[in-house]
C-alpha positions as CSV (number, residue, x, y, z in Angstrom):
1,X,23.3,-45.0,-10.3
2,X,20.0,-45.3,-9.0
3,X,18.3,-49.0,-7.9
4,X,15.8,-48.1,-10.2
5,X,18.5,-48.0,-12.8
6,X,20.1,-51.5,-11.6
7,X,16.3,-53.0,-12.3
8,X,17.0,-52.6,-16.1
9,X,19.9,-52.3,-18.5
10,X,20.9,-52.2,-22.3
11,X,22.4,-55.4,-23.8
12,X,25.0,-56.0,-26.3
13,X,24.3,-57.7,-29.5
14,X,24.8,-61.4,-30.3
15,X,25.6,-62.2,-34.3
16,X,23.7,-58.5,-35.1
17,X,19.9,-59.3,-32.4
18,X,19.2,-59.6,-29.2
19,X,20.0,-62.3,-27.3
20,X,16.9,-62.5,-25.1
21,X,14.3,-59.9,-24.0
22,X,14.7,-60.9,-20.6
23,X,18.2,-59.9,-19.9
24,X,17.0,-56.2,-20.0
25,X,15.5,-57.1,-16.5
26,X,17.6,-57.8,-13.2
27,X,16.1,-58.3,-9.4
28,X,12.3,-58.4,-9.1
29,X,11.3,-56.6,-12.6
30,X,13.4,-60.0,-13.8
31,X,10.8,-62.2,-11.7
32,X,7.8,-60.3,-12.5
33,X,8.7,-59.9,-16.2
34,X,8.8,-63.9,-16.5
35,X,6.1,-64.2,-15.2
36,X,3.5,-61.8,-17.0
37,X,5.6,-63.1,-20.3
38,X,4.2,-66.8,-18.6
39,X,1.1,-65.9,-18.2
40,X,0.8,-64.0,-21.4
41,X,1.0,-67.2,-23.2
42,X,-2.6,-67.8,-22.3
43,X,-4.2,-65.4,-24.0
44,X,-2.5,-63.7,-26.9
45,X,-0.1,-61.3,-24.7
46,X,-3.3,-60.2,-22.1
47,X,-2.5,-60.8,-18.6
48,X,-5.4,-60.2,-16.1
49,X,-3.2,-61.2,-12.9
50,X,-3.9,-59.1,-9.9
51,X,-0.5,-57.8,-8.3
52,X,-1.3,-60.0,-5.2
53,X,-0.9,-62.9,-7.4
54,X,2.2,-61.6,-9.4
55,X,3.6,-60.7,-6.2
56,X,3.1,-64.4,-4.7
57,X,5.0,-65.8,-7.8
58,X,7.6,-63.9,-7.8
59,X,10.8,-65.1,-5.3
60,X,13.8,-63.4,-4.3
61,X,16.3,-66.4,-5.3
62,X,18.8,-65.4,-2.9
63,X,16.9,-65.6,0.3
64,X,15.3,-68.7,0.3
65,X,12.7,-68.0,-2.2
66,X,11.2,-65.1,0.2
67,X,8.6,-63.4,-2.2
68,X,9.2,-59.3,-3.1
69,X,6.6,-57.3,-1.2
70,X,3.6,-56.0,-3.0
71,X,4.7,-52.4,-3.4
72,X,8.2,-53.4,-4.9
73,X,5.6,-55.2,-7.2
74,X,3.4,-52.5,-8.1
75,X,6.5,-50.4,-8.6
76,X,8.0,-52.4,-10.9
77,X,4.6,-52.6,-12.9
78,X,4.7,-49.0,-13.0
79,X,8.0,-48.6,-14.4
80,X,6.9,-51.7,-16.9
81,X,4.2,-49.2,-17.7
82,X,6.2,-46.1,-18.5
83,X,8.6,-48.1,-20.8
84,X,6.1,-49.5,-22.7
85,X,6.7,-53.3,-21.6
86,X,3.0,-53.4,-20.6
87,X,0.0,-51.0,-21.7
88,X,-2.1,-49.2,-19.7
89,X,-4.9,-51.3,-17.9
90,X,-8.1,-52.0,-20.3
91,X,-10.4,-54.1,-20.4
92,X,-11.0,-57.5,-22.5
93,X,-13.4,-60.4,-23.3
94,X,-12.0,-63.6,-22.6
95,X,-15.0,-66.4,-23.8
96,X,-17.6,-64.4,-23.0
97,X,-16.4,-62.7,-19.4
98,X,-14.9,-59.1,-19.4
99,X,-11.7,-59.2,-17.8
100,X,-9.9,-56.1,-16.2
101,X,-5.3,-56.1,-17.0
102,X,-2.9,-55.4,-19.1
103,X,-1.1,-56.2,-22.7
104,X,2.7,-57.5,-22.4
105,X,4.1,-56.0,-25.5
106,X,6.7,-57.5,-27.6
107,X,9.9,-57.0,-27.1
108,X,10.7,-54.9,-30.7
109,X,7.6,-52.1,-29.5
110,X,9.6,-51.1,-26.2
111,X,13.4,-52.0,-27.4
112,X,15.9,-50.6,-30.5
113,X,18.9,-51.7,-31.6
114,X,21.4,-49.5,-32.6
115,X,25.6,-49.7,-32.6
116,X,25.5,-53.3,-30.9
117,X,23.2,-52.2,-28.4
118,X,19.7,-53.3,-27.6
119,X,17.9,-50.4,-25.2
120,X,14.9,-49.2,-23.9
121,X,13.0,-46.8,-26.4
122,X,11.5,-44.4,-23.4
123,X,14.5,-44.7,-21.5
124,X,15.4,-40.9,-21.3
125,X,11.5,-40.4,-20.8
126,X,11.4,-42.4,-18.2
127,X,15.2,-41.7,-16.3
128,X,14.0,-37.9,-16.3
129,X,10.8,-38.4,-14.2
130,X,11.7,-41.6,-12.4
131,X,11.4,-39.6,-9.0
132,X,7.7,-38.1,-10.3
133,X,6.5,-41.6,-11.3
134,X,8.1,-43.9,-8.6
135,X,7.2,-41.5,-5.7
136,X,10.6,-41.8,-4.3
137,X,10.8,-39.0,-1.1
138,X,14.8,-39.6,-1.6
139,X,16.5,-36.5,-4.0
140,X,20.1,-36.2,-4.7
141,X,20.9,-32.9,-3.9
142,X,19.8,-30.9,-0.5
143,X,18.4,-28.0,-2.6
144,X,16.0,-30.0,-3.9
145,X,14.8,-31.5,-0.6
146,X,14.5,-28.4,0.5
147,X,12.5,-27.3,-2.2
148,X,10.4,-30.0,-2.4
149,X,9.8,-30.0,1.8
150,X,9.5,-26.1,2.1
151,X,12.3,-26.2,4.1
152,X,14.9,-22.6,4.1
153,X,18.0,-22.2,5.6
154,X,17.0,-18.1,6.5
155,X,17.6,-17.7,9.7
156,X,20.3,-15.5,11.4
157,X,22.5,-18.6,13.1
158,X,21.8,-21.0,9.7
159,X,19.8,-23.3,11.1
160,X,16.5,-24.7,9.3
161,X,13.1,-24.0,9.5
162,X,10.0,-25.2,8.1
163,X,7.9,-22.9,6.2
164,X,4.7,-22.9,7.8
165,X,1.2,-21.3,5.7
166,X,-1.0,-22.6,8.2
167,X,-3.6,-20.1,10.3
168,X,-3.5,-19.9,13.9
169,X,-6.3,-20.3,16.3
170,X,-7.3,-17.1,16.0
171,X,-7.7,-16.8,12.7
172,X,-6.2,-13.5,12.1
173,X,-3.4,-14.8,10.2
174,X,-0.5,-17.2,9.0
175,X,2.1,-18.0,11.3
176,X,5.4,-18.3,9.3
């Protein structure tokens, strides 16, 4: 199981619903759904929040109320993205002044219920092209890192090299 995996999960049914749309979330995409749902409030579900600020608001509870880091932020609003929690960013007027964020969907747009589960619509979307989308280097199996890297196990006493395509000085030719 992936810790992209652990951020999210499927939740069993209470007398036939859901018991609460935030028990899908675990860790920071927890904190940071709590908190665009908080500031959603506001103005009809828009939340124009930079990720510095959702950042600073949300706490890891278990160390002393240490904030997440800005990239474990931004990740998370990614993955928000591509399960339809949020929309893409757009742009809205606000009394007069354009603001720049998103729109927190509710909870029956990115969830189903079926056989006494509650789960993630675009979950199979999104679990197939987590690696694409979250930009993880990390791949389960060697093949694929070696694909990926260039790297080919060819040589005579099996050990590595790195597929090289760039010209030399001369400019005669690749050097492989």
């Amino acid at each position: 199981m992936s810790a992209t995996s652990r951020l999210f999960s499927a939740v069993w049914h209470k007398n036939g619903e859901c018991p609460c749309d935030r028990y899908h979330f675990h860790g920071a995409a927890r904190e940071v759904y709590s908190y665009l749902k908080l500031l959603a409030q506001r103005h009809g579900g828009f939340v124009f929040a930079s990720v510095g600020n959702i950042t600073e608001h949300t706490k890891k509870w278990n160390r002393n109320r240490v904030p997440f880091s800005e990239s474990h932020c931004k990740r998370v609003l990614r993955m928000f993205r591509r399960l339809g929690v949020i929309s893409d960013r757009h742009v809205c007027l606000i009394k007069g002044r354009t603001y720049n964020g998103w729109q927190v969907l509710t909870h029956d747009r990115w969830a189903e219920s079926y056989g006494g589960m509650c789960e993630f619509k675009e979950w199979d979307k999104f679990e197939s092209t987590r690696k694409q989308i979250m930009g993880n280097a990390k791949c389960e199996s060697n093949h694929e890192n070696e694909l990926q890297n260039g790297i080919h196990n060819d040589t005579e006493n099996g050990t590595r090299k790195r597929q090289n395509d760039t010209q030399n000085d001369t400019g005669l030719g690749t050097v492989s």
